[in-house]
BALOBA-1460 file (C-alpha; in Angstrom, 3 decimals):
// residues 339
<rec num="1" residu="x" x="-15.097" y="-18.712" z="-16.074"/>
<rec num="2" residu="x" x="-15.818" y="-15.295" z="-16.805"/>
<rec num="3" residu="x" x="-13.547" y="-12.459" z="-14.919"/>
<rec num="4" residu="x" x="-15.253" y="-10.484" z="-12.078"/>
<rec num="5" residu="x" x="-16.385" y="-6.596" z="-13.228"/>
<rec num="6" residu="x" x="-14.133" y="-3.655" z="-12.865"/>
<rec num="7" residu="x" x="-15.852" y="-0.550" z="-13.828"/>
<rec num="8" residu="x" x="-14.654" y="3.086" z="-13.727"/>
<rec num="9" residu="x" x="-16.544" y="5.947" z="-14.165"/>
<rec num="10" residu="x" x="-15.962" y="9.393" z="-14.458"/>
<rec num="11" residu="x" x="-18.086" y="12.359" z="-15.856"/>
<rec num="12" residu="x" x="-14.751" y="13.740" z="-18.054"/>
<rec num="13" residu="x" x="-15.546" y="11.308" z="-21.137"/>
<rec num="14" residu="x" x="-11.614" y="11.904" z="-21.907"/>
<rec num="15" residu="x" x="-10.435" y="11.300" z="-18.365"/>
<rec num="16" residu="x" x="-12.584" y="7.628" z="-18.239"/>
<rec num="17" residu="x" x="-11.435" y="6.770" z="-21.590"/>
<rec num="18" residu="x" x="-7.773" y="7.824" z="-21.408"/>
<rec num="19" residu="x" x="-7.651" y="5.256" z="-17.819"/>
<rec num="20" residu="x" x="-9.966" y="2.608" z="-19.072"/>
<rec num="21" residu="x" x="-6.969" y="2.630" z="-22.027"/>
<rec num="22" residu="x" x="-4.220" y="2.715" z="-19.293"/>
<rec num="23" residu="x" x="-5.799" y="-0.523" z="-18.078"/>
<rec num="24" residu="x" x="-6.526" y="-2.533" z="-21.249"/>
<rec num="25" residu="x" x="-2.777" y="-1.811" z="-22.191"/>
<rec num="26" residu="x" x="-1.719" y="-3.606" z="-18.757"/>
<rec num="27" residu="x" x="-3.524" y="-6.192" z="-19.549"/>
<rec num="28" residu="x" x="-2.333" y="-7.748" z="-16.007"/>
<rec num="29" residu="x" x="-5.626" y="-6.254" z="-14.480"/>
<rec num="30" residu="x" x="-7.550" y="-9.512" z="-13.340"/>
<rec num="31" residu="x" x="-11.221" y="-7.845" z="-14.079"/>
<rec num="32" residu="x" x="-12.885" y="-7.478" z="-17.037"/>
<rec num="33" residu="x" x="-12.788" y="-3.821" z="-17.232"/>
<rec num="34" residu="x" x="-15.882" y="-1.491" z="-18.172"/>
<rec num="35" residu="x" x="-15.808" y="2.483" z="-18.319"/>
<rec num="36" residu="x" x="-18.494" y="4.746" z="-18.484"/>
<rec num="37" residu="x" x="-19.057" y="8.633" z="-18.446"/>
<rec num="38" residu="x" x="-23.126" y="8.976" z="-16.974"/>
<rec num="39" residu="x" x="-24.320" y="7.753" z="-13.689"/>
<rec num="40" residu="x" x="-27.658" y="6.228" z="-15.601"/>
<rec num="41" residu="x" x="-25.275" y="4.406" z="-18.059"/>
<rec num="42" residu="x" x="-23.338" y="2.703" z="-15.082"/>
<rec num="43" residu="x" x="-26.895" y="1.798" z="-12.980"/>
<rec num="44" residu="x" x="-28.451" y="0.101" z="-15.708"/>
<rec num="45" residu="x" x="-24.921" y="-1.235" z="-16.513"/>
<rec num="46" residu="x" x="-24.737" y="-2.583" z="-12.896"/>
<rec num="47" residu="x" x="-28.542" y="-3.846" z="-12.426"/>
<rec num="48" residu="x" x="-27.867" y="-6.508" z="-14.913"/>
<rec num="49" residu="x" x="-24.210" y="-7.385" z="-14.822"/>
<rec num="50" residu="x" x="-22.188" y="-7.923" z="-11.152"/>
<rec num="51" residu="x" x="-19.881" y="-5.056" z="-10.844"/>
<rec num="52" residu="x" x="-17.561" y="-6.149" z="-8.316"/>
<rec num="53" residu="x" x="-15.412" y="-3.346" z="-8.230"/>
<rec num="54" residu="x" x="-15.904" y="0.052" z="-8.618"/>
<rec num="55" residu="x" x="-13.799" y="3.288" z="-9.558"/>
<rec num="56" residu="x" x="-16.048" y="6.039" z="-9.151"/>
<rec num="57" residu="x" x="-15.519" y="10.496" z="-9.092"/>
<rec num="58" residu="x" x="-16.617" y="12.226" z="-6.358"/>
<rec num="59" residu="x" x="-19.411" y="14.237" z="-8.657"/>
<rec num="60" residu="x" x="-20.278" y="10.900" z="-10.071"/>
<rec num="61" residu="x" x="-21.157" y="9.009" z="-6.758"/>
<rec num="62" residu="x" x="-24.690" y="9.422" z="-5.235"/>
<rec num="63" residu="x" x="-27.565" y="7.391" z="-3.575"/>
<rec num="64" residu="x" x="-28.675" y="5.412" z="-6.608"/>
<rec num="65" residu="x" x="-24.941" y="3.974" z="-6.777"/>
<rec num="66" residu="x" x="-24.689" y="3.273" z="-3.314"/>
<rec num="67" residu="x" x="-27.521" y="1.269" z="-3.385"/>
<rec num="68" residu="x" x="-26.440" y="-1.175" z="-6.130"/>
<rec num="69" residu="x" x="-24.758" y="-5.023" z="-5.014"/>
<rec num="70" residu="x" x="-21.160" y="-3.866" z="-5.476"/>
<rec num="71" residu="x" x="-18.458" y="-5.612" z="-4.178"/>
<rec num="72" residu="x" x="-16.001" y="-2.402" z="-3.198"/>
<rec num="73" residu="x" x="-16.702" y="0.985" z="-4.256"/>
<rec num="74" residu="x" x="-13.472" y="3.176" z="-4.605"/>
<rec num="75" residu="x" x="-14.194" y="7.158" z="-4.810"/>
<rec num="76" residu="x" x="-11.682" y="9.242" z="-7.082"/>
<rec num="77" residu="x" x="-11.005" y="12.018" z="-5.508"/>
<rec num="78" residu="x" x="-9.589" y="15.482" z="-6.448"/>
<rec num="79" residu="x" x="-8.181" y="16.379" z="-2.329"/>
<rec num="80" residu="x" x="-10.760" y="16.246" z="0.512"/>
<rec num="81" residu="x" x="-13.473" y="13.880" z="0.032"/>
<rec num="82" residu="x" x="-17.183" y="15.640" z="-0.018"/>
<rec num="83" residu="x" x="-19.362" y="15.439" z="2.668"/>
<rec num="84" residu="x" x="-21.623" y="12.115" z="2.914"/>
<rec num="85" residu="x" x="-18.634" y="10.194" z="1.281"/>
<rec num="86" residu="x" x="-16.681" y="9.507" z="4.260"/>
<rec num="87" residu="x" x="-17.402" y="6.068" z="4.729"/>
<rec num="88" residu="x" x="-15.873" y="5.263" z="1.299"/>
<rec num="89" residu="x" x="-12.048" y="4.764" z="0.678"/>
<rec num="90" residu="x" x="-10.330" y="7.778" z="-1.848"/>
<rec num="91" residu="x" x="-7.737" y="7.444" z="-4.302"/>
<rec num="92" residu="x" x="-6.736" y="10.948" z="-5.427"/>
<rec num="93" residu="x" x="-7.640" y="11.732" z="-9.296"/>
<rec num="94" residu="x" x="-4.831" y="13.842" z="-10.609"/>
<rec num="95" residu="x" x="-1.992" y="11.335" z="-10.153"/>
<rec num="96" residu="x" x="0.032" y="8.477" z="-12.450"/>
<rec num="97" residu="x" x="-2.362" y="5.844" z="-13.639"/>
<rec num="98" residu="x" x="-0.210" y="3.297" z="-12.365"/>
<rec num="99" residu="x" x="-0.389" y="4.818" z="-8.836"/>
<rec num="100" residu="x" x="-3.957" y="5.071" z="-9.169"/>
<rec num="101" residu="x" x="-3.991" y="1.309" z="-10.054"/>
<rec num="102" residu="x" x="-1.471" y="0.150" z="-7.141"/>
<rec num="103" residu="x" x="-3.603" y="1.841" z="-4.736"/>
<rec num="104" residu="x" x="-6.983" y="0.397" z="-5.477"/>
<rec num="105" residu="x" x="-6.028" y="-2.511" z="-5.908"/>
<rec num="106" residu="x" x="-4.431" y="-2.047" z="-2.461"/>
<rec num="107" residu="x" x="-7.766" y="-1.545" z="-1.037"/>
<rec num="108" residu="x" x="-9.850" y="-3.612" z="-2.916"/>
<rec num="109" residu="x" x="-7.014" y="-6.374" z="-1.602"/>
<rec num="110" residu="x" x="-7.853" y="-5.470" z="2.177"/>
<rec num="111" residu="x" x="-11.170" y="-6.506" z="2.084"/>
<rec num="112" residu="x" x="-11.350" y="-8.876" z="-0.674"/>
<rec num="113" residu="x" x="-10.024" y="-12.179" z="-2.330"/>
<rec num="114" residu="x" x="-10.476" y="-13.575" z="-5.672"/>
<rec num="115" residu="x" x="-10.572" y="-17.336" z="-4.565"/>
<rec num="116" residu="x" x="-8.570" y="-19.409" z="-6.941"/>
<rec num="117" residu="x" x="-10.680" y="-22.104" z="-6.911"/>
<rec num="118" residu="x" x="-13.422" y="-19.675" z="-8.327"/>
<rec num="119" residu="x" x="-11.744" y="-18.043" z="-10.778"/>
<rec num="120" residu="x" x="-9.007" y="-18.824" z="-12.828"/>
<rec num="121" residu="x" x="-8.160" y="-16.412" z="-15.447"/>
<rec num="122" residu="x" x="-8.898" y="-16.852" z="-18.684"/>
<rec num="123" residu="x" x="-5.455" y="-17.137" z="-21.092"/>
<rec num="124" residu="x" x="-2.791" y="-18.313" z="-23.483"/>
<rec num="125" residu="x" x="-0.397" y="-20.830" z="-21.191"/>
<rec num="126" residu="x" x="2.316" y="-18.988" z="-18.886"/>
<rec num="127" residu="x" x="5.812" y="-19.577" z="-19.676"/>
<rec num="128" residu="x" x="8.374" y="-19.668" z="-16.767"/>
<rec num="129" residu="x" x="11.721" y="-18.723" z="-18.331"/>
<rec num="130" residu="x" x="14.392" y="-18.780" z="-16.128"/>
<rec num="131" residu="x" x="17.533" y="-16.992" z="-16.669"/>
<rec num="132" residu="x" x="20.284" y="-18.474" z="-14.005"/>
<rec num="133" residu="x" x="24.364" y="-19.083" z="-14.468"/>
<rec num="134" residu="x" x="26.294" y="-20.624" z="-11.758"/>
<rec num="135" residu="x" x="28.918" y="-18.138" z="-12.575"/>
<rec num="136" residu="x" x="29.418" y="-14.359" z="-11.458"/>
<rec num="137" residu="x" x="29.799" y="-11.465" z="-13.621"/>
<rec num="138" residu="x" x="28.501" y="-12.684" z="-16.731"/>
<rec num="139" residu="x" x="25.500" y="-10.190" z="-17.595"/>
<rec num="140" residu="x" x="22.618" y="-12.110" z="-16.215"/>
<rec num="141" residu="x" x="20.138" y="-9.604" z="-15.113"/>
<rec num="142" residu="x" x="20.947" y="-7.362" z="-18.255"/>
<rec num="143" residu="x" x="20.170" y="-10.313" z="-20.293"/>
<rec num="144" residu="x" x="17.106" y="-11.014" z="-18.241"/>
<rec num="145" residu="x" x="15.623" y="-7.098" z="-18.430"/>
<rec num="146" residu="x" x="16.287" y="-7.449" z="-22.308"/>
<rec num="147" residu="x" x="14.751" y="-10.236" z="-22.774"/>
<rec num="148" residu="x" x="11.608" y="-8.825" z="-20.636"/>
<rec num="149" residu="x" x="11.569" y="-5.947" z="-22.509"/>
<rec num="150" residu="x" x="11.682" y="-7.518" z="-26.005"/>
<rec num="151" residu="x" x="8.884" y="-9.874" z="-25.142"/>
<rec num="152" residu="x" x="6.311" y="-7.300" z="-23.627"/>
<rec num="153" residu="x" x="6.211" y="-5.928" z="-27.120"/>
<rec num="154" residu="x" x="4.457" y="-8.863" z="-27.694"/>
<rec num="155" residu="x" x="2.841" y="-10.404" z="-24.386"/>
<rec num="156" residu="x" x="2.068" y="-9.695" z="-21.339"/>
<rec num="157" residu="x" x="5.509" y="-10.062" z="-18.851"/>
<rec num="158" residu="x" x="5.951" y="-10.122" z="-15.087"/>
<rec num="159" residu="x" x="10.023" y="-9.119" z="-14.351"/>
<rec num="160" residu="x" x="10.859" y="-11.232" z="-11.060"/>
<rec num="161" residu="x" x="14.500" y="-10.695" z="-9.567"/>
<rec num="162" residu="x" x="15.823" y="-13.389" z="-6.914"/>
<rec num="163" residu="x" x="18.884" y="-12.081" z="-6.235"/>
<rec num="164" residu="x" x="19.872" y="-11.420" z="-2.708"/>
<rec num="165" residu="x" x="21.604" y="-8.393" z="-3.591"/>
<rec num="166" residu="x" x="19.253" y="-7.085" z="-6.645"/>
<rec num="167" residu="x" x="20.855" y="-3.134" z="-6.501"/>
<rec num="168" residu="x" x="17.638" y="-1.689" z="-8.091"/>
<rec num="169" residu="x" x="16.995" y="0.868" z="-5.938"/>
<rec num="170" residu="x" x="19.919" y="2.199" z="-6.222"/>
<rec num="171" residu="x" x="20.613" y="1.222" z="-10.189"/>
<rec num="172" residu="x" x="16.744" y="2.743" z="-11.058"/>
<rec num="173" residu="x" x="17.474" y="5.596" z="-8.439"/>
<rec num="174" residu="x" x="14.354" y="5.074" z="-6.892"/>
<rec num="175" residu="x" x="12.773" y="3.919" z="-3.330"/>
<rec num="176" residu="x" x="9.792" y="1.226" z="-3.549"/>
<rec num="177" residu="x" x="7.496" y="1.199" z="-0.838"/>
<rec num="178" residu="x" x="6.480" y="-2.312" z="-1.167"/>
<rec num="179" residu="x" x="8.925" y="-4.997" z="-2.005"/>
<rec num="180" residu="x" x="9.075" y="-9.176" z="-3.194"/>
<rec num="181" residu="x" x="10.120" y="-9.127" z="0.740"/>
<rec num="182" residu="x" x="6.175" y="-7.676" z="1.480"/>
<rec num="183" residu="x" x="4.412" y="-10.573" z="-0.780"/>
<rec num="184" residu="x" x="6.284" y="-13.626" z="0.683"/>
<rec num="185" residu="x" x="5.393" y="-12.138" z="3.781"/>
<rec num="186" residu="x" x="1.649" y="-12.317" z="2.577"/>
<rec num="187" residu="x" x="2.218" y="-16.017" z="1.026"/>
<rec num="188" residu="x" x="3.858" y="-17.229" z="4.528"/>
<rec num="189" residu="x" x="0.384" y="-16.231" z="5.989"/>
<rec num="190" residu="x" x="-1.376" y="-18.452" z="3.526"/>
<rec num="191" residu="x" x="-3.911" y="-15.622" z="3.060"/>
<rec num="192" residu="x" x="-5.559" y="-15.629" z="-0.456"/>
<rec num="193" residu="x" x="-5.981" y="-13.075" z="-3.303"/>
<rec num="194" residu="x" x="-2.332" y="-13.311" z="-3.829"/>
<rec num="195" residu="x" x="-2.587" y="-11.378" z="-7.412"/>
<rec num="196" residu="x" x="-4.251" y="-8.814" z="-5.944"/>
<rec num="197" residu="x" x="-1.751" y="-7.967" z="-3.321"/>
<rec num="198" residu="x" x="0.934" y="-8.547" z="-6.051"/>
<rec num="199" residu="x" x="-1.033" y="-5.867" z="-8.269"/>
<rec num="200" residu="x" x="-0.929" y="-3.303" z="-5.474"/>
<rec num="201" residu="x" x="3.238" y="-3.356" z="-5.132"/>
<rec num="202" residu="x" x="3.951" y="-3.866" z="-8.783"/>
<rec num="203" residu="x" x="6.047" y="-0.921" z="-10.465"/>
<rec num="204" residu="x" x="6.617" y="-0.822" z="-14.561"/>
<rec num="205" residu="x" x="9.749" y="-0.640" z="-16.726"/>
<rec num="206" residu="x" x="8.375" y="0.209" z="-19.976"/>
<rec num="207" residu="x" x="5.961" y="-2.156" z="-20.909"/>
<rec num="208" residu="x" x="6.868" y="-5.037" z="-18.037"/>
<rec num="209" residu="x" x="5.620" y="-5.224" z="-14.694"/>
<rec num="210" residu="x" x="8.129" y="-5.683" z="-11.979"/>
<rec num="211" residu="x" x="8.171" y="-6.468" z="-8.614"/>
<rec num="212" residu="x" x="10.684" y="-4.643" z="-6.541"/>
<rec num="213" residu="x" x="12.823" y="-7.069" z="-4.944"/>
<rec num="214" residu="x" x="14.101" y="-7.780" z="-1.704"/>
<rec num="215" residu="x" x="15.927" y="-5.795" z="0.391"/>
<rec num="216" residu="x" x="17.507" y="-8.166" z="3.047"/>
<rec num="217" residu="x" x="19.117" y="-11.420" z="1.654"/>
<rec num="218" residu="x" x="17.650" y="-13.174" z="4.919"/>
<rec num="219" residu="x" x="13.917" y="-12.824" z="2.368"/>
<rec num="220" residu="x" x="15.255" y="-15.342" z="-0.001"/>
<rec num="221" residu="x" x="17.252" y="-17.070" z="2.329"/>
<rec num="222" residu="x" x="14.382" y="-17.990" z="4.556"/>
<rec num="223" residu="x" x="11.342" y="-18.779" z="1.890"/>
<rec num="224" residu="x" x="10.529" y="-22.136" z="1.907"/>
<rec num="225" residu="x" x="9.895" y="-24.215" z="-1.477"/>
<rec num="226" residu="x" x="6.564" y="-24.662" z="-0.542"/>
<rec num="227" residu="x" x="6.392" y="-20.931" z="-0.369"/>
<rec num="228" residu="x" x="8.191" y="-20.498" z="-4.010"/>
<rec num="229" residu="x" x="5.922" y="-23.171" z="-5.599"/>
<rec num="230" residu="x" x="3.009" y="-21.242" z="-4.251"/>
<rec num="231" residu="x" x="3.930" y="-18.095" z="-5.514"/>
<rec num="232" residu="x" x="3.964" y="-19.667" z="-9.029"/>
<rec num="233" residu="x" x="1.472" y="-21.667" z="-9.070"/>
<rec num="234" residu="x" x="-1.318" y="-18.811" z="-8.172"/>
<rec num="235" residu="x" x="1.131" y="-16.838" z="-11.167"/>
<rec num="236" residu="x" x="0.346" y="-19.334" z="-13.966"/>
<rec num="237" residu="x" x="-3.449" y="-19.928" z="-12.380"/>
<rec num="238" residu="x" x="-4.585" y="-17.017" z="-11.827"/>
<rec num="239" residu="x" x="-2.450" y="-13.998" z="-12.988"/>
<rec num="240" residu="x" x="-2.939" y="-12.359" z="-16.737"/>
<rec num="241" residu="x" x="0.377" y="-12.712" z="-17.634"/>
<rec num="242" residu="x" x="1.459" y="-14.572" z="-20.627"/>
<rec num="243" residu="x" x="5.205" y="-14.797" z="-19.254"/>
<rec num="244" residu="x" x="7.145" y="-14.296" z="-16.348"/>
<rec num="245" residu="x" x="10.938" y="-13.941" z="-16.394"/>
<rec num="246" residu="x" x="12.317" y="-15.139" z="-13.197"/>
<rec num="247" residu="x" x="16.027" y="-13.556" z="-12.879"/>
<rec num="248" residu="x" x="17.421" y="-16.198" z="-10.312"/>
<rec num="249" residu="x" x="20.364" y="-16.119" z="-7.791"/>
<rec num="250" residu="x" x="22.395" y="-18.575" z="-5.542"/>
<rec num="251" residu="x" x="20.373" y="-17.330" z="-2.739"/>
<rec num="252" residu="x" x="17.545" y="-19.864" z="-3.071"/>
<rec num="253" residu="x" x="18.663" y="-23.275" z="-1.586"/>
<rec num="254" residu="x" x="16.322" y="-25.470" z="-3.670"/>
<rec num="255" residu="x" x="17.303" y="-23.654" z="-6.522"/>
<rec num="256" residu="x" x="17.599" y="-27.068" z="-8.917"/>
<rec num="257" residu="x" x="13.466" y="-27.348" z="-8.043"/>
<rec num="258" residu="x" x="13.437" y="-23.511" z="-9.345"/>
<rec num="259" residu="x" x="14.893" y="-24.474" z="-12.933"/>
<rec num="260" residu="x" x="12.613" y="-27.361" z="-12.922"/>
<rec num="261" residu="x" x="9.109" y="-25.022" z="-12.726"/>
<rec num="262" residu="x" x="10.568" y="-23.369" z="-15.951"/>
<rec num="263" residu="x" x="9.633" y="-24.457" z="-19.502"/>
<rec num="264" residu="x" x="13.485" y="-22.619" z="-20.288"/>
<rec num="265" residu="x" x="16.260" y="-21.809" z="-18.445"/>
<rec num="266" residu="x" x="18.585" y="-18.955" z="-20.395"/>
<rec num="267" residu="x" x="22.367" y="-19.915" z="-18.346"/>
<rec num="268" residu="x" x="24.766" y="-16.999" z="-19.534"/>
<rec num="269" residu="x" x="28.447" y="-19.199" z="-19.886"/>
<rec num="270" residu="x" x="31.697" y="-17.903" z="-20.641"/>
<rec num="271" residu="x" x="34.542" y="-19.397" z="-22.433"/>
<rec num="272" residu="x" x="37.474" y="-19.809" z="-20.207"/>
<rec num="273" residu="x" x="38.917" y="-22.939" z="-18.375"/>
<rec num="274" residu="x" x="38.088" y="-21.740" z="-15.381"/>
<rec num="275" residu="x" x="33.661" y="-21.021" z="-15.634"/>
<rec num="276" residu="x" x="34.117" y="-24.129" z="-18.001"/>
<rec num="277" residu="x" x="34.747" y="-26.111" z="-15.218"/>
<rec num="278" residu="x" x="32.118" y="-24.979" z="-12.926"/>
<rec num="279" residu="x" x="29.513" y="-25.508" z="-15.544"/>
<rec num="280" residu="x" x="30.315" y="-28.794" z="-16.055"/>
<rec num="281" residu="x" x="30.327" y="-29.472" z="-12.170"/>
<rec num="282" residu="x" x="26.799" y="-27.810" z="-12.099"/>
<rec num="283" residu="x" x="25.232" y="-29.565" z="-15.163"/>
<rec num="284" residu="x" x="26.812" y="-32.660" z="-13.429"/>
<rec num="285" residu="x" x="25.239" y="-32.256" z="-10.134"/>
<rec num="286" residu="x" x="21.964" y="-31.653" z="-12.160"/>
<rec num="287" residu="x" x="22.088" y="-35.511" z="-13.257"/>
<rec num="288" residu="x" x="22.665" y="-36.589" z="-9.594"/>
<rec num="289" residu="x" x="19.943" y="-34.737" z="-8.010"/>
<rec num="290" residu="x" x="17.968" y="-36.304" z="-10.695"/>
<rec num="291" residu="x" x="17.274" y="-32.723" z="-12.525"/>
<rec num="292" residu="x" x="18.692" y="-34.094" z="-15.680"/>
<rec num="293" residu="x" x="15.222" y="-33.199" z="-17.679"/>
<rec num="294" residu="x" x="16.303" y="-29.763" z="-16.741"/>
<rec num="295" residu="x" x="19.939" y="-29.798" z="-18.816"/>
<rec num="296" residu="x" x="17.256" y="-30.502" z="-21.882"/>
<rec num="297" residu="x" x="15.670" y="-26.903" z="-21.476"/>
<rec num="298" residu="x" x="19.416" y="-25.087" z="-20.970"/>
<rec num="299" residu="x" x="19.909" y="-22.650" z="-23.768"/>
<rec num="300" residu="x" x="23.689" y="-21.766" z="-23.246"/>
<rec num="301" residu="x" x="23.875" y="-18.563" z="-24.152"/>
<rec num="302" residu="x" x="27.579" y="-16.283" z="-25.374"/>
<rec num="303" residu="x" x="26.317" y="-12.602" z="-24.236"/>
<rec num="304" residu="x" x="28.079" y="-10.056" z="-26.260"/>
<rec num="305" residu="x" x="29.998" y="-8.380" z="-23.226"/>
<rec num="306" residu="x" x="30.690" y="-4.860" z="-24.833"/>
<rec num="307" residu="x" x="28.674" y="-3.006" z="-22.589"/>
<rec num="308" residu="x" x="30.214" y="0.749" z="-22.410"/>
<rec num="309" residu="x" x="26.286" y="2.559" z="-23.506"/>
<rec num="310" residu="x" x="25.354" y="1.097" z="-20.132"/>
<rec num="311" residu="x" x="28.262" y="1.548" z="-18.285"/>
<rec num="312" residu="x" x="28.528" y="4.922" z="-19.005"/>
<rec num="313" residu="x" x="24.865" y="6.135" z="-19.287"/>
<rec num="314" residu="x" x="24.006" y="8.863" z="-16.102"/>
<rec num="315" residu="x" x="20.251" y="7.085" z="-15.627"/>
<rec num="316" residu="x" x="19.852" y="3.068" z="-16.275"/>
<rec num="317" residu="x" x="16.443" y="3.156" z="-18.670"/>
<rec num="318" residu="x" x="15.903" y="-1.076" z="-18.998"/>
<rec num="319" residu="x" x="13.898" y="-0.221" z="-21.605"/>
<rec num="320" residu="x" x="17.234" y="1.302" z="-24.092"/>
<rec num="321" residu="x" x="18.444" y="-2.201" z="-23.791"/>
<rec num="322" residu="x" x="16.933" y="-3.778" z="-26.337"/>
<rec num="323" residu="x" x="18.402" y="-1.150" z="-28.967"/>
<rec num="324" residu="x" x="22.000" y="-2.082" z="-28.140"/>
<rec num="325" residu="x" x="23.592" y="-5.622" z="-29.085"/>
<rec num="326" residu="x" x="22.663" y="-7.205" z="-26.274"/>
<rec num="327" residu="x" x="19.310" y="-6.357" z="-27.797"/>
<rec num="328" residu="x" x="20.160" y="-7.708" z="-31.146"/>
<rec num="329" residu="x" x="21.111" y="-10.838" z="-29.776"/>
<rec num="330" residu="x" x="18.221" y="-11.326" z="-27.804"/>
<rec num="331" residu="x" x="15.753" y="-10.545" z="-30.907"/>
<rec num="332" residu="x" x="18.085" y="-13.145" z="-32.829"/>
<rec num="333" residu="x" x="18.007" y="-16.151" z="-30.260"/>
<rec num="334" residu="x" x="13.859" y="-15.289" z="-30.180"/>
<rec num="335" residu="x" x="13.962" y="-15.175" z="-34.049"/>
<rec num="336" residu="x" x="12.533" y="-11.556" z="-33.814"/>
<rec num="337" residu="x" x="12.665" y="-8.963" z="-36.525"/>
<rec num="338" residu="x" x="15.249" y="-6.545" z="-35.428"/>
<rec num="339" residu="x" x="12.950" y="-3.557" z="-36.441"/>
């Protein structure tokens, strides 16, 4: 089925082109996206084709676009609205595409829902690669940020961390306003357009989307698996993503049905007696819970700990990783050229 209409236009031919770019490269967008830079482009565009949402400037918008069937008409604005406008929501012009984005999709989201049922998007298969060790201190969300990083120069990737103590505010020196703790609250309500909320919180590292993660332990603690399988099910249905890299911790107590959704699971090891033995009580307790199908999609994995660029850099960029070795042995165990 086709994907519903989002169309942006703008008057500055460089301004609509440069965003209409912003969103093609995000590719996570679930719209079809059309720009235009004339109001009598966009009306005849609209009176044959169902535009069902709309970015439009404030010198753009006037009574022959309010008049057309659109689903949600968004006004770009550059500070106060103009008068006669009021009625319509504003997104301020001169700001990061990415906050433009988050914030109409925000409002678009409060009004409307793509209904799965109705429209699936259109894509290659979504891999769920997990990345999860049973054992402490053994580089697993490093691993899992490299391995995001490396594979967005080639798909489209969703970051998710499950961790109940994630540390990226503090490790990206940065507050989130919206967190995973704000969409589980949206999937407990069994509301839909899930992937549009989701599109309204998500931040960027590089070329990967990320959702912030939680903030209190008691959000992971307290999500049922019917709640989890949701969550990925409307991901693989009806999100643009070609792979989503789910960084997972202890925290999640049907974490076994976790590594099951996921076509790999990445398990960081380490070589002494000690982890040794836990892993074998884990892959163990895999066969007994009747997981064993899941010990068949472990890739054990011997990170190269020397870690000292990281350890000593003033700001964490995620996006450096994949120049250092851990980079180099993520691009080998992908079979990537290292250029």
């Amino acid at each position: 089925m086709k994907k519903q209409i989002f169309a942006v236009c703008d008057l500055e031919a460089e301004y609509a082109c440069n965003f209409m770019d912003y969103l093609n490269q995000k590719r996570n967008i679930p719209f079809e996206i059309q720009a235009f830079t004339s109001v009598e482009s966009l009306v005849a565009y609209a009176k044959k084709n169902p535009v069902e949402l709309l970015l439009i400037s404030s010198e753009a918008m006037c009574r022959e676009v309010g008049e057309l069937e659109i689903g949600k008409i968004v006004i770009l604005t550059e500070g106060n609205r103009p008068e006669g406008l009021e009625k319509y929501t504003g997104v301020y012009k001169y700001q990061a595409s990415s906050d433009i984005v988050r914030e109409v999709m925000a409002c678009y989201g409060a009004e409307k829902a793509i209904l799965p049922v109705q429209s699936p998007v259109l894509k290659k298969t979504t891999e769920i690669l997990g990345v999860y060790s049973p054992l402490g201190g053994c580089m697993q969300t490093l691993f899992a940020l490299t391995l995001a990083q490396i594979l967005a120069r080639e798909k489209t990737v969703l970051y998710l961390n499950l961790e109940e103590y994630s540390g990226f505010e503090e490790l990206l020196q940065k507050k989130f306003p919206h967190t995973l703790s704000d969409l589980l609250y949206f999937v407990k309500q069994g509301r839909t357009g899930l992937i549009v909320k989701m599109n309204s919180m998500l931040q960027s590292m590089g070329q990967v989307d990320f959702l912030p993660p939680v903030q209190s332990p008691e959000d992971i603690r307290g999500t049922s698996w019917q709640d989890w399988e949701y969550l990925f099910q409307e991901l693989v249905l009806h999100s643009a993503y070609e792979a989503v890299v789910i960084d997972i911790g202890n925290g999640i107590e049907e974490v076994f049905q976790m590594l099951d959704l996921c076509t790999t699971v990445y398990l960081p090891v380490k070589t002494d007696r000690m982890s040794q033995c836990k892993l074998r009580q884990f892959e163990e307790l895999l066969g007994v819970r009747d997981y064993a199908q899941v010990l068949t999609r472990l890739v054990r994995l011997n990170l190269p700990y020397d870690q000292k660029d990281f350890a000593e850099a003033e700001a964490f960029k995620p996006e450096q990783l994949i120049w250092g070795p851990l980079g180099d042995y993520v691009r080998e165990l992908l079979g990537k050229d290292s250029a």
